[in-house]
N, C-alpha and C positions, 0 to 999 in steps of 0.2 A: 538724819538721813543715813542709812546705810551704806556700806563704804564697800567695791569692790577687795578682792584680794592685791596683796600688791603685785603677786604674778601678774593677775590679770592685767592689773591695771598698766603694767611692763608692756604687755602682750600688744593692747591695746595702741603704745605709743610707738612701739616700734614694729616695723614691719622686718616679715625673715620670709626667705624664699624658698623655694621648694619644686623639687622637678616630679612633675606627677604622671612618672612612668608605671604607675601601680599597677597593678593584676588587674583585668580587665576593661584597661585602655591600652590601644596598641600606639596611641604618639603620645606625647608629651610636649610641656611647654615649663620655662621654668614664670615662674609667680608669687606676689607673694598677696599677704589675705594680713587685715589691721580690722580690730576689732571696733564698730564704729559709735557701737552706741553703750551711754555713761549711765548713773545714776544722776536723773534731777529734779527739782522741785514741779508743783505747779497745781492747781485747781482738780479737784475730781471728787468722787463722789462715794462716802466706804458706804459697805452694808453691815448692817447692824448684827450685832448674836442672835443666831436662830431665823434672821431674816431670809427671803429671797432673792429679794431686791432693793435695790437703794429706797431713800424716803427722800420725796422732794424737799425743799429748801435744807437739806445738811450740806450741801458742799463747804468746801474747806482745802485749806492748801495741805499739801500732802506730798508725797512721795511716789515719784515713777522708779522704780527701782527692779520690775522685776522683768517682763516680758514683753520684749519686743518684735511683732510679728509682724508680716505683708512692709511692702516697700516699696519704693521708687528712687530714681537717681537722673539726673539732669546734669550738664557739661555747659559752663560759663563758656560763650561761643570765643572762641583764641587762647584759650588758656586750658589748663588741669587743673581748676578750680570747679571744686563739686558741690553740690546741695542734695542732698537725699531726703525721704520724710517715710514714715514708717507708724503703726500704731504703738501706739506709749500705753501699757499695759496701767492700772491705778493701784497701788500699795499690795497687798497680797488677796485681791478681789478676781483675780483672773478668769475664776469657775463662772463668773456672774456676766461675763462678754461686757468688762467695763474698763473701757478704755479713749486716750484720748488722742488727736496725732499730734506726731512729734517731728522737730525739722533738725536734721543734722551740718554741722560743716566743715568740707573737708577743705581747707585753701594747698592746693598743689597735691592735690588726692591725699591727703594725712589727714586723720579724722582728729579736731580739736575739740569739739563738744556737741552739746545738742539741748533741746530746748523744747518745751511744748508751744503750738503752735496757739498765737494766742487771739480772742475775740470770740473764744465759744466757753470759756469755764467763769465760773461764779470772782474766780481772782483777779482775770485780766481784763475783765467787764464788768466789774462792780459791783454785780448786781444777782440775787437767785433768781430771776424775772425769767422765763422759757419761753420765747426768745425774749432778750440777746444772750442769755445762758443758755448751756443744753449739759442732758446728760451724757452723750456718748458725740464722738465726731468718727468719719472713717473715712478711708479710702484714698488711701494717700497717692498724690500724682505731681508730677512737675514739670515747668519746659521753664526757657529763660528766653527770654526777646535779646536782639543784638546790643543793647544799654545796658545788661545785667542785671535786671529784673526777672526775677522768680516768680511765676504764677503757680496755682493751683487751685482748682475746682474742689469745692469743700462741701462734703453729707454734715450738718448737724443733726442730729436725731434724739428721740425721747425716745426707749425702748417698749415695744411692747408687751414686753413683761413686767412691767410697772403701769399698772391699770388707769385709768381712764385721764392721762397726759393728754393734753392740748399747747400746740397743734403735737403732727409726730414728726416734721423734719423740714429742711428744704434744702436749696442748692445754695451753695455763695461763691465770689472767687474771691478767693484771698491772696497779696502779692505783698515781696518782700525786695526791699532796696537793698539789704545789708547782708548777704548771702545766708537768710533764714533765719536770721537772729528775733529778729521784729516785724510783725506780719501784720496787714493792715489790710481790710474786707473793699475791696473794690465795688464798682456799680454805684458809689453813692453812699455805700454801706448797705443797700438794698440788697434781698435777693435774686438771682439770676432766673428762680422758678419761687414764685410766690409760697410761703406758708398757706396752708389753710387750716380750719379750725378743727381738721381730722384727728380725734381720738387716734394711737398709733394702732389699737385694736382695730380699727377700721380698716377695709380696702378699697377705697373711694380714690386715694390720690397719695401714693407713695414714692417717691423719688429714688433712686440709690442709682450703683453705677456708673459714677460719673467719671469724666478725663477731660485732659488739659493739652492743645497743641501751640506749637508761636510762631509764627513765622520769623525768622532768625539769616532771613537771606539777606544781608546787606545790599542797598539799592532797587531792590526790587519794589514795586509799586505798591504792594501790600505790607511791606515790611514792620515787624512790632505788632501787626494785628493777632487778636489773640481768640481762639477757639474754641468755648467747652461743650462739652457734648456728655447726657445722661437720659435716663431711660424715667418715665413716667406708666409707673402699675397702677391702672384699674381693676382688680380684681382675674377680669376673663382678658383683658389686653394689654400691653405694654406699646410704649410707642419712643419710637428716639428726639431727643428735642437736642437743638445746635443753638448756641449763644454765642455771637460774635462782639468785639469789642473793637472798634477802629481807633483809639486812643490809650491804650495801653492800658484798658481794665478801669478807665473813670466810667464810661457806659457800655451797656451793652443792647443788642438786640435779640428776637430769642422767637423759632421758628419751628415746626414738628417737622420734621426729615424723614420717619420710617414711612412708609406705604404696605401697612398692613395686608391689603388685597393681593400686593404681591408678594409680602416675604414670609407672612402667617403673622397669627395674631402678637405671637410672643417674640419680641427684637429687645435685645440687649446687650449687653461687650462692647461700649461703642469704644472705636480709638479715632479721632482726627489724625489729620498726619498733613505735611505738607512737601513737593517735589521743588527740585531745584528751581521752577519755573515759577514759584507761589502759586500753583495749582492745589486747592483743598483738597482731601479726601476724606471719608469716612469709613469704614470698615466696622460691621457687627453682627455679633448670631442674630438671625430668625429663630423661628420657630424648627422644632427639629434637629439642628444643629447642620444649619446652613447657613454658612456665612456668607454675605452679601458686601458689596464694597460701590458706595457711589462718587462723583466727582464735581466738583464746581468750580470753572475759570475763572467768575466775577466773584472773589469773594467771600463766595456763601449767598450771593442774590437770588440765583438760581443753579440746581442740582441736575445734575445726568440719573438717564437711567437705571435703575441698581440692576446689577450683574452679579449673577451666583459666581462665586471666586472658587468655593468648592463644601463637599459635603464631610460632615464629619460622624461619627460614628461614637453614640455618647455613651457615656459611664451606665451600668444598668441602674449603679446607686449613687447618692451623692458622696461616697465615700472609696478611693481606693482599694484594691482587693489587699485585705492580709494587714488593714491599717484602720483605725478607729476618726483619722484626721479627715475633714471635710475634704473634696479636691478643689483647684479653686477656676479661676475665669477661661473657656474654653480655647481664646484665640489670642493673639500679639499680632499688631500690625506695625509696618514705617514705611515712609516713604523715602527714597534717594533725596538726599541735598546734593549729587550729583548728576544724575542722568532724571531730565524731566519724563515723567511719566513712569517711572522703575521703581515696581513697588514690591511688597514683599509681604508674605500673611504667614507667617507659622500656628498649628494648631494640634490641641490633642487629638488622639484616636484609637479606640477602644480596639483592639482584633478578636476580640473573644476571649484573650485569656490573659492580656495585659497593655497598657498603654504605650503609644507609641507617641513619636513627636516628626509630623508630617513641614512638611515647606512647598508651595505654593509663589510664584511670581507671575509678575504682567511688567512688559515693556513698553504697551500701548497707554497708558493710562487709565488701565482697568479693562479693558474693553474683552480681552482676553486674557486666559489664566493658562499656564504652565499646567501639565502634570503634575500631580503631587508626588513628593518622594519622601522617603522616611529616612531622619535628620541624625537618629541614633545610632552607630553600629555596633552595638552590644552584638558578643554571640551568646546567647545564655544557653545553659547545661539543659539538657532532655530533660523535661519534665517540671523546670522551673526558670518557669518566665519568670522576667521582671520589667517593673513601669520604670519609663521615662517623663516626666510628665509636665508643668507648667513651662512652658517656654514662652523667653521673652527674644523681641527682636528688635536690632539696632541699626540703621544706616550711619554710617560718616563720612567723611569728604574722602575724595580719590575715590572712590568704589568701594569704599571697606562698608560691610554687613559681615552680624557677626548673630549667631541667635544660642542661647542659656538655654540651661534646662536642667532641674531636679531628677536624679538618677540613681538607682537602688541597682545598679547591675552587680556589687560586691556584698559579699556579707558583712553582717556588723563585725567591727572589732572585737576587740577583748579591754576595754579601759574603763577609768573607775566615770566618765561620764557616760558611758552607756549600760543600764538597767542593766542587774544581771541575769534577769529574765530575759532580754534580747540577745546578749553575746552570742556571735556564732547562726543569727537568724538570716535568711535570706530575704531577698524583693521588702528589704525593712528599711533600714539604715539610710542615710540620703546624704549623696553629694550633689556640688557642683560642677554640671561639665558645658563646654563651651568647643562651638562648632564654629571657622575661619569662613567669610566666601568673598571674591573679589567680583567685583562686578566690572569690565573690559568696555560696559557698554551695550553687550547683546544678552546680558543678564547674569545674573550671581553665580557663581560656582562654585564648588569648593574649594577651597584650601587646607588639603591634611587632612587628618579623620578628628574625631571627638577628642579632647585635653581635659581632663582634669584639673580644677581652680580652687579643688578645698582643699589645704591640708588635712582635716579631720573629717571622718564621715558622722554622721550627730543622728540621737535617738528620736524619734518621733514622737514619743511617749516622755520624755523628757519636761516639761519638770514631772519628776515622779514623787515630788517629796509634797510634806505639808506644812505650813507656814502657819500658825495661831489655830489649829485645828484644822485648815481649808487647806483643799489639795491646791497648787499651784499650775494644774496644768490648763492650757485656756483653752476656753469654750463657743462654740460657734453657733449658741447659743446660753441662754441663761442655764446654769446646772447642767452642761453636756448632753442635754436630754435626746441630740439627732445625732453629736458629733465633736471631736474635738477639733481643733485649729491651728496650722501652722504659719497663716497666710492665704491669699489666694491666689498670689503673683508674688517675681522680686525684678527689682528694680538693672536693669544694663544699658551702659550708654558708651559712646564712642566719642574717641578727643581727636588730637591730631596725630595724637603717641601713642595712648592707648585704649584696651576693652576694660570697662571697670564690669564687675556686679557688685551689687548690696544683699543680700540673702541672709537668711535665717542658719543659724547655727546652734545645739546645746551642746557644743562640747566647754564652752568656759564656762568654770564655776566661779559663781558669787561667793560674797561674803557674808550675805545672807544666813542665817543659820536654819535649817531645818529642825523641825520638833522631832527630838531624840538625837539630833544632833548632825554633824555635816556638813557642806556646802549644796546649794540651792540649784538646778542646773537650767538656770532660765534660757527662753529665747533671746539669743543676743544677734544683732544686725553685723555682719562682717563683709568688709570691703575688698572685693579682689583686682586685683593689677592686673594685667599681661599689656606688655611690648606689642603693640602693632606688627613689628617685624617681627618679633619673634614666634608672630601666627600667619605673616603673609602676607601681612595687609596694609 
């Protein structure tokens, strides 16, 4: 296995802080940013010389060692002990969208290691069988119930770009005792949405999308019950299906929640979420890019009326302007675990000449929605806009919300991890910046303007280099054919001290060697800090 550098691997164990009063943020906050994810073993699946795509039964243990995209991040309720999970890129196969997910662990926010999440590869199941092996797993998500259990709603899929695979995928949850060390498929081991015997060529019965909520209020009547919600495509429709588990993920029940008549045909983005009161929520695009948000006091028994939360205004392509990277899930929802009924929707939105990142609340329990207001205050230069774009949003206790969000408002650097075809580019380069709001009660506010949480702004185009011939930069599909990938979400959560994110970074170099020489500038998962106080909250 491939061994980081020892810089990195310094970098990695120790955290340093940093006041990111830079050019085109007017606050600042001091922070510091620990690199989270390692090189490790685990089941996947190479492609052969000259191949496309993988060939069924080769799997084999192998090596995660290079890109790790999209994330998530969850808060053990009373403590600063973390759990993240992220996609685990497979040996230097990245062009091929072959990857597996991975769980990280941070005990007291220090990232110690990580691991592929096991029960879907050919190593930690025994078996090349599809299912209970699969080629590809995604979409990583996590909550924890007040015992310290870790759940997560799991895609196992067979890619459509490897012909005529049976079935092509389905839902599971899978939940972990040991803060993500060891992962064990709940339901029985059943899935949550049945396989069926769909070629993934097919558009009969497609799953993806999926998220994970838990209710984590101590004493409350519902408490430990657990959530997942994902979207099933028919070809011409999509519909949201909700799976409840009252026993902590040994069973589950499993319901269609969208009303297509009312929201259009195409519903997906779903997020669960739960209020201080264990009142459910659901929140996800319609069609068009209309997010809708419904509610349920028994449960998940029965559902309220879905109510338009608000309209958004979508990308003309599935790719950011001035970027070759996909963009990725349109909306972030959470609900208060302090004021019942206080919910909170952040989302993108297009103006015509670059993304914005809008905010959205209800103090009624959905019933009404706030104005939207827009979450960035970049001033950018005449003539050159820049995007703000995937935000993520977090409730904590006391009224702290806090909402993320990838931001190109500065031009790239000048360092040797950014291409030096980018040096000096605008609306390119990507940080992370993080927005304070305290909620008093009659709803969120802000605290302070946008802070800055990266030390380093990281290339999009990164990795640029090529590994045994194959470029290393990953693809959001097989051979880049639509788009390349940086994720399509990252992970923020709130403790009692502080705002962590997880996000995507290529400014540290591996140890990797690129052909002709070098270091390798993969996607690596990095973990930010900030002090509660030190943003207001």
């Amino acid at each position: 296995m491939k061994r980081w550098l020892s810089a990195f691997v310094a970098l990695a164990a120790l955290a340093w802080a940093a006041s990111a009063g830079a050019a085109g943020w007017t606050s600042s906050v001091t922070f510091t940013n620990q690199v989270a994810s390692s090189p490790t073993t685990g089941g996947g699946y190479p492609v052969p010389p000259g191949a496309t795509a993988p060939t069924p039964g080769t799997c084999r243990t192998g090596s995660f060692d290079s890109n790790h995209s999209e994330s998530w991040l969850a808060v053990k309720p009373g403590t600063e002990d973390l759990v993240g999970t992220s996609k685990f890129f497979f040996e230097n196969f990245s062009t091929y969208y072959n990857f597996y997910l991975g769980a990280y662990q941070m005990p007291g926010g220090v990232p110690s290691g990580d691991n592929q999440v096991q029960g879907y590869d050919c190593v930690s199941t025994g078996t090349q069988a599809m299912p209970p092996s699969w080629m590809d797993v995604t979409d990583p998500n996590v909550a924890f119930d007040t015992q310290g259990r870790a759940y997560q709603t799991v895609l196992p899929f067979n890619p459509f770009w490897v012909k005529g695979l049976h079935p092509d995928g389905e839902i599971d949850m899978s939940y972990s005792d040991d803060m993500g060390r060891h992962w064990v498929k709940g339901n029985g081991g059943q899935p949550l949405e049945n396989a069926n015997n769909a070629s993934a060529t097919q558009l009969g019965h497609v799953e993806d999308k999926q998220w994970v909520a838990v209710n984590s209020i101590p004493g409350n009547r519902f408490q430990d019950h657990v959530y997942a919600g994902w979207t099933v495509y028919n070809g011409s429709t999509a519909k949201i299906r909700i799976s409840i588990s009252r026993d902590r993920g040994q069973t589950f029940s499993t319901t269609t929640l969208s009303a297509p008549s009312q929201t259009g045909k195409f519903n997906e983005y779903v997020y669960p979420a739960i209020d201080a009161a264990g009142n459910v929520y659901a929140a996800y695009n319609g069609s068009g890019g209309t997010l809708w948000v419904t509610s349920s006091k028994d449960d998940g028994v029965s559902w309220s009326p879905f109510v338009l939360a608000a309209n958004a205004n979508l990308l003309p392509s599935l790719t950011l302007p001035n970027t070759t990277f996909r963009d990725g899930i349109l909306e972030s929802f959470a609900a208060s675990p302090t004021y019942a009924g206080h919910l909170y929707l952040t989302y993108e939105n297009w103006n015509g000449t670059s993304v914005d990142v809008e905010f959205t609340q209800s103090t009624d329990g959905g019933v009404t929605w706030s104005m939207p207001v827009t979450v960035n205050d970049n001033i950018d230069a005449a003539g050159v806009p820049t995007d703000q774009f995937q935000p993520s949003v977090a409730a904590g206790t006391n009224g702290a919300v806090a909402i993320a969000f990838y931001d190109r408002r500065t031009a790239c650097p000048s360092d040797a991890a950014i291409l030096p075809a980018d040096q000096g580019r605008t609306n390119f380069c990507i940080n992370v910046s993080l927005q304070a709001y305290r909620d008093a009660g009659l709803g969120a506010y802000p605290v302070g303007g946008n802070v800055r949480i990266s030390k380093y702004a990281w290339d999009p185009q990164q990795p640029g280099q090529n590994v045994g011939g194959l470029p290393q930069l990953p693809c959001a599909d097989a051979n880049c054919n639509s788009s390349s990938f940086i994720g399509d979400y990252f992970g923020l959560a709130i403790s009692a001290g502080s705002v962590y994110t997880l996000s995507v970074s290529t400014h540290y170099p591996s140890d990797v060697t690129a052909d002709g020489g070098g270091p390798v500038y993969y996607q690596q998962q990095v973990l930010a800090t900030v002090a509660r106080r030190a943003v207001g909250i």
